[in-house]
C-alpha positions as CSV (number, residue, x, y, z in Angstrom):
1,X,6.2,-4.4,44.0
2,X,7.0,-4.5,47.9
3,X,4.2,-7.1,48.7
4,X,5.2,-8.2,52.2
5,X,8.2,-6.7,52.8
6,X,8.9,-5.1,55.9
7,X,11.0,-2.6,57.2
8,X,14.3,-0.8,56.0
9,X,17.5,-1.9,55.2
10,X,18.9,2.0,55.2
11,X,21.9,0.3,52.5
12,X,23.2,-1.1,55.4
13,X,24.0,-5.1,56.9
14,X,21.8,-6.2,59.7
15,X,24.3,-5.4,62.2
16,X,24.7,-2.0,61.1
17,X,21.3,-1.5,61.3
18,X,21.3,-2.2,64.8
19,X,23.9,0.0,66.0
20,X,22.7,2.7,63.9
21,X,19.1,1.7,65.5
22,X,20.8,1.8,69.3
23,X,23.2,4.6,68.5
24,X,19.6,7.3,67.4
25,X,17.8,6.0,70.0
26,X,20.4,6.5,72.7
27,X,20.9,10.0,71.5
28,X,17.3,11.1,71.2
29,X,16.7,9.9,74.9
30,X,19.8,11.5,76.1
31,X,19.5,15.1,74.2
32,X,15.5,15.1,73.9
33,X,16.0,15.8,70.0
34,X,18.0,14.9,67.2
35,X,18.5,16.1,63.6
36,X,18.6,13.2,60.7
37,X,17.3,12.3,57.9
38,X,13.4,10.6,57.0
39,X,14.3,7.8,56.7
40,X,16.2,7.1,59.4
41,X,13.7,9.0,61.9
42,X,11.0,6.5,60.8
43,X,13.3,3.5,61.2
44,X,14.4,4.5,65.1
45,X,10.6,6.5,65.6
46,X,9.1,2.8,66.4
47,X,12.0,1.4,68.8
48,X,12.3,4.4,70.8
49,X,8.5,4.3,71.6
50,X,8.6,0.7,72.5
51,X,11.6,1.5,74.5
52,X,9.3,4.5,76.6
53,X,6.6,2.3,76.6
54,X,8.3,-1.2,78.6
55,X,9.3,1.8,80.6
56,X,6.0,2.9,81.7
57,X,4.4,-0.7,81.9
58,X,7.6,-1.2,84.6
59,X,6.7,1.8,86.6
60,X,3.1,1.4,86.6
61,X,3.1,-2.2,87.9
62,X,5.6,-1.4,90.6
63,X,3.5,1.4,91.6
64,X,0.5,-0.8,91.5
65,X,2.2,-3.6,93.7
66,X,3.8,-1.2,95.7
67,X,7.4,-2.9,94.9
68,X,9.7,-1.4,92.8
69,X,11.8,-4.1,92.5
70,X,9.7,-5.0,89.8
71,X,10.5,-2.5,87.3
72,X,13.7,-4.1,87.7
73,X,13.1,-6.4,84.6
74,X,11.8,-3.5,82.9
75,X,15.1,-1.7,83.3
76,X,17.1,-4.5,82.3
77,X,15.4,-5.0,79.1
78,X,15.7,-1.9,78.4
79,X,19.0,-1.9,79.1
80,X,19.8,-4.5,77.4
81,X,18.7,-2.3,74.1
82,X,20.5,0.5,74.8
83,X,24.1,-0.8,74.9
84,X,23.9,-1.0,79.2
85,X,24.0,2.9,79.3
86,X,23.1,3.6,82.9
87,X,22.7,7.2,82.9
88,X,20.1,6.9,79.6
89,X,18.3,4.0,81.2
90,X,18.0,5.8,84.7
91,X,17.3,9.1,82.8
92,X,14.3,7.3,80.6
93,X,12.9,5.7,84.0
94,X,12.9,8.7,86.2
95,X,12.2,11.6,83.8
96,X,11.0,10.6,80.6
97,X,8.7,8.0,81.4
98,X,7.0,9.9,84.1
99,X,6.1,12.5,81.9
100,X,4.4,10.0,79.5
101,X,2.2,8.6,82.2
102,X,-1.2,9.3,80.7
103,X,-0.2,9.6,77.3
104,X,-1.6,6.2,75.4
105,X,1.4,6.5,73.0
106,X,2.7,9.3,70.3
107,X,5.6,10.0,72.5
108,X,7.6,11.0,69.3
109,X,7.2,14.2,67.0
110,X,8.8,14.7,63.4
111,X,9.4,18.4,61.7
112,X,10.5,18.4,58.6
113,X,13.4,21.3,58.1
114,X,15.8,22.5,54.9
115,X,16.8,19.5,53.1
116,X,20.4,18.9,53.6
117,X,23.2,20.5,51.3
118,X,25.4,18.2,50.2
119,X,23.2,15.4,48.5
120,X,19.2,17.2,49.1
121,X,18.3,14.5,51.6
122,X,15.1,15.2,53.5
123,X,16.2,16.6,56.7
124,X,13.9,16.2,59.7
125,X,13.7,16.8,63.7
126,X,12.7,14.5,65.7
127,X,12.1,14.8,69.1
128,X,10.2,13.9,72.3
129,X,7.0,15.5,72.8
């Protein structure tokens, strides 16, 4: 029985989790769409919303305000979650975020295509909507 236990350990340590966590999510933002397996596309799905989220909350109140210096923390928290890749963070701030303005969340979409050759894993797509 799984009572109470949460989240996925993939077969990996906890610090390979979180590269291969940073590394999916990096590459979804930067190519829109990636190819991988289930389970892994419902173990980055969550972070990568988040990530587009803080985003949104960032440029929303420094719209509000009328400052953008406060989307500053914002950008360095995402940042700070996506190994200090400029480009990605100043990509997700000026176009994907945008796009998401009045969107309350779902930012993420999953197709299922041909399971993989080699071992039948279920393969997916998952991209931003």
């Amino acid at each position: 029985m799984r009572h109470r236990v949460h989240g996925k350990k993939l077969g990996r340590n906890s610090g390979q989790r979180a590269a291969l966590r940073r590394n999916l999510t990096l590459a979804l933002f930067q190519h829109g769409r990636i190819q991988t397996t289930r389970a892994k596309a419902d173990f980055v799905r969550g972070s990568a919303e988040r990530l587009i989220t803080i985003a949104k909350r960032g440029l929303a109140k420094a719209e509000a305000t009328n400052n953008p210096m406060i989307a500053v923390n914002a950008r360095r928290l995402v940042a700070s979650r996506l190994y200090n890749d400029r480009d990605t963070v100043q990509k997700l701030f000026d176009e994907i975020a945008p796009r998401y303005k009045e969107r309350p969340g779902g930012y993420t979409r999953i197709y299922r295509i041909d399971p993989r050759k080699g071992d039948n894993a279920d393969m997916v797509l998952l991209e931003l909507v």
